[in-house]
C-alpha positions, 0 to 999 in steps of 0.5 A: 858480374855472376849471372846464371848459366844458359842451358847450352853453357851448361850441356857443354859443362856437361859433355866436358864431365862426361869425358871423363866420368858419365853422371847420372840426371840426378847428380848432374842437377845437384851439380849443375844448380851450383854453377854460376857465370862470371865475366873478368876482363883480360889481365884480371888477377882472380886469386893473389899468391898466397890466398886459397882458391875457392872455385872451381872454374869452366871456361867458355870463351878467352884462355885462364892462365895459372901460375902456381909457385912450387919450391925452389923458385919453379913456377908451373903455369896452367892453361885453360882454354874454352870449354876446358878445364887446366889441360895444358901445363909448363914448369919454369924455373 
């Protein structure tokens, strides 16, 4: 379910960007305007091995867990944690 985003999701977007690289008001309002809301329930696969992934993700509350098949059977494994984007990694094999 997409539902807009409140001004506070939004400020904490921001802050996160701003980390690291400032944005001027008017970059932030064209950036921000894209911005939507989605809810997925745990255990959710939001894109299938082999498809191209198409959005760029936020998160604001639970853990996004990425798998990402290298060569050689390696697996590398992002984590999302709230208000972050993919910060922690692991490679398996």
């Amino acid at each position: 379910m997409k539902s807009m985003p409140t001004e506070l999701q939004l400020q904490q977007l921001r802050q996160h960007i701003e980390k690291i690289s400032p944005i001027a008001d008017e970059e932030w309002d064209d950036f921000s305007s894209e911005w939507c809301c989605v809810r997925f329930p745990m255990k959710t696969i939001i894109t299938l091995h082999g498809q191209v992934e198409s959005y760029l993700y936020f998160v604001l509350e639970g853990v996004q867990r990425s798998i990402m098949f290298l060569q050689m059977g390696v697996k590398l494994i992002l984590f999302s944690r709230i208000h972050s984007h993919s910060r922690a990694w692991l490679i398996l094999r």
